[in-house]
N, C-alpha and C positions, 0 to 999 in steps of 0.2 A: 344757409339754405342750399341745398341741391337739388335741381330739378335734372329731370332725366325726360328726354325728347324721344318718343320715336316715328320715325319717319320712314316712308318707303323713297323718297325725297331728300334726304340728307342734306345735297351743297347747297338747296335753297336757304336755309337757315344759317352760309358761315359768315356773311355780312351781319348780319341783325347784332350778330351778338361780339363781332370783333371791333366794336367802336363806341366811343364816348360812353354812356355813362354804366352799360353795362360790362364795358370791360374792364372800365374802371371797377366792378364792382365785384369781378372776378380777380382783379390785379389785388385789392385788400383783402380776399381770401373771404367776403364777407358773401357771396353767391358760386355755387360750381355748377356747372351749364354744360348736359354730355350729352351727344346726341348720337343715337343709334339706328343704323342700316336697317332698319327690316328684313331689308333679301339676302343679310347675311343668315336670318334664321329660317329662309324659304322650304321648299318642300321635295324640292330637288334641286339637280346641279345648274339648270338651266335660270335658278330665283325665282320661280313661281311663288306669287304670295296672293294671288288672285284668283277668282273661277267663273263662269258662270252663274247666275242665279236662279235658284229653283224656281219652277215656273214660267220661265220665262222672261223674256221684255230686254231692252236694252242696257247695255253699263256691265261691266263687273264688279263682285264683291272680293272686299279683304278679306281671305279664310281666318280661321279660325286660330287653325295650328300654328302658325308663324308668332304672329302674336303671344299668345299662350308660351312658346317655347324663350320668346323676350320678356315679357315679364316677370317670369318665372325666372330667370336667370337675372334679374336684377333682384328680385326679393331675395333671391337665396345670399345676397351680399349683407342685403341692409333691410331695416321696419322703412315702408311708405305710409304719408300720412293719408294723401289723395293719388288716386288712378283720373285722371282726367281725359275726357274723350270733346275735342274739338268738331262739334257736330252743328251743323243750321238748325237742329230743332232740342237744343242745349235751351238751359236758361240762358238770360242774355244777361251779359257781364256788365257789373256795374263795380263805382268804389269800395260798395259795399263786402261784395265777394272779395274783390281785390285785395282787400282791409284782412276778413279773414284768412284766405290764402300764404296771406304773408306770415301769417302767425306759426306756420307749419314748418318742417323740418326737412323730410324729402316729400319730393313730388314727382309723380310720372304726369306726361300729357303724351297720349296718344294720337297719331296728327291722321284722320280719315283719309280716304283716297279715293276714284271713282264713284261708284256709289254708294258706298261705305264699308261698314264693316258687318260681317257676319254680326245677325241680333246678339248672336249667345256671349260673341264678347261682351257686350254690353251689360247681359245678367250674370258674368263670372267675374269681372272682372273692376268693372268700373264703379267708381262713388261718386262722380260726377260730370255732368254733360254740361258743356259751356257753348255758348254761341257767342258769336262780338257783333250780330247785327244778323238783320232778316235781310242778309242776302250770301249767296250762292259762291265760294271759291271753287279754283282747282283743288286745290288741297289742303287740309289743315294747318301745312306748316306755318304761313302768312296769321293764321288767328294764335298758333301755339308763341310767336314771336311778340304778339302784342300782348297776351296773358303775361309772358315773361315778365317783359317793361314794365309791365303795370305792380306786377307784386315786386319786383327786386330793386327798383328805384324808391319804393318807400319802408326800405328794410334802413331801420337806426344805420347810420353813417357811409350809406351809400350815395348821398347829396352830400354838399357840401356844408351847407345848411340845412337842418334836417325841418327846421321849420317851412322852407320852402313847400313840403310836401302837404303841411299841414292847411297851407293855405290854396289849393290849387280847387277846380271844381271840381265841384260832387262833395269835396270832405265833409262840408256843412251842407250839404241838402241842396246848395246856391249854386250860380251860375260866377266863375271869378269878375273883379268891377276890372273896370280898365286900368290898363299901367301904361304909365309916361317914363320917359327920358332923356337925356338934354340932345336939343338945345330946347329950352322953355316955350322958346316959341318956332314955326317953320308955316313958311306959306299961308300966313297969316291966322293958323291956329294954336291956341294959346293951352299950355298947361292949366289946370284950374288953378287959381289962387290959392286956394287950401291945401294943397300937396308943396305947395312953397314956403307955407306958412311956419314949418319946424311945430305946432303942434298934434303933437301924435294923440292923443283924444281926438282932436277935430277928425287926424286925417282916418283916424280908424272907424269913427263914424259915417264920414264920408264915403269909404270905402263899402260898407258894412249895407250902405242904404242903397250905394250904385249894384251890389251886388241883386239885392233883391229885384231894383229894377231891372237891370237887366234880364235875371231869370224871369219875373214876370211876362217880359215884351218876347224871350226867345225860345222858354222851355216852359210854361206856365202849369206844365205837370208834376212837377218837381217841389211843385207849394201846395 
């Protein structure tokens, strides 16, 4: 997979993606993660990629042109499968998106800024509006770094165990049950019995039953 970032923000995003499991997952050749300046496509020499907004009111908007001239110069490379535009009033991302997302080849996410972006990118350009929660960033990059994570850690052999991925929440609908580790017991709280027991029927029922409780006592929308 390759996804293509752009940002008028850039070095906020060279953390996220230079450590553990996604650079591993660029080190296997199995995710390519390029992120692009904006103001190198601005509108003059000074990097204007912003204006005023018609009518009035506070904030500036992302123009149009900037945009439009990066875009355009990544398609003329390669086919994209999704334009993704990181906006608060996005659908909000769930596994489920995530699940599809992964299934795809290249990807753009477009990372918002001030008050966003000129509408018309929005009707030229984009096939999808993602939010990661009903609340307010400075910028996209922060939501375009967590979409990352979430599609390219469960791309086949990016984990080490790819089953891990399979059991994590949301896959099934559930909330994950609790995980233990040694030592069996600390501070007088004990591992359950059943996860000591070497029966994997039991312990995966066990598991299977604490998940639902779980989801029932902390997301009971989810059932």
């Amino acid at each position: 997979m390759r996804i293509d970032i752009i940002s008028c923000q850039p070095d906020l995003l060279d953390s996220p993606f230079s450590h553990s499991i996604l650079k591993r997952a660029q080190n296997k050749n199995l995710a390519e993660i390029h992120v692009h300046d904006l103001r190198k496509f601005a509108i003059n020499k000074h990097g204007q990629i912003d204006d005023y907004a018609f009518g009035g009111g506070a904030g500036m908007v992302m123009r149009v042109e900037p945009i439009d001239k990066c875009i355009s110069a990544l398609k003329a490379e390669r086919t994209y499968d999704a334009v993704i535009y990181m906006t608060p009033d996005g659908q909000t991302l769930n596994q489920n998106i995530v699940n599809q997302f992964s299934l795809l080849k290249n990807i753009i996410i477009l990372c918002g800024h001030y008050k966003g972006v000129d509408e018309r990118v929005r009707q030229l350009f984009i096939t999808h509006e993602i939010s990661i929660g009903d609340y307010v960033l400075s910028g996209g990059e922060l939501g375009a770094a967590v979409l990352a994570d979430a599609i390219i850690r469960i791309i086949p052999g990016v984990l080490n165990d790819e089953s891990s991925a399979l059991t994590d929440s949301f896959q099934d609908g559930l909330l994950a049950p609790p995980v233990y580790t040694r030592p069996a017991e600390y501070k007088g709280l004990k591992v359950p019995d059943v996860l000591l027991s070497g029966n994997t029927p039991k312990v995966e029922q066990w598991r299977f039953e604490q998940a639902i409780e779980r989801t029932k006592q902390r997301r009971p929308d989810l059932l």
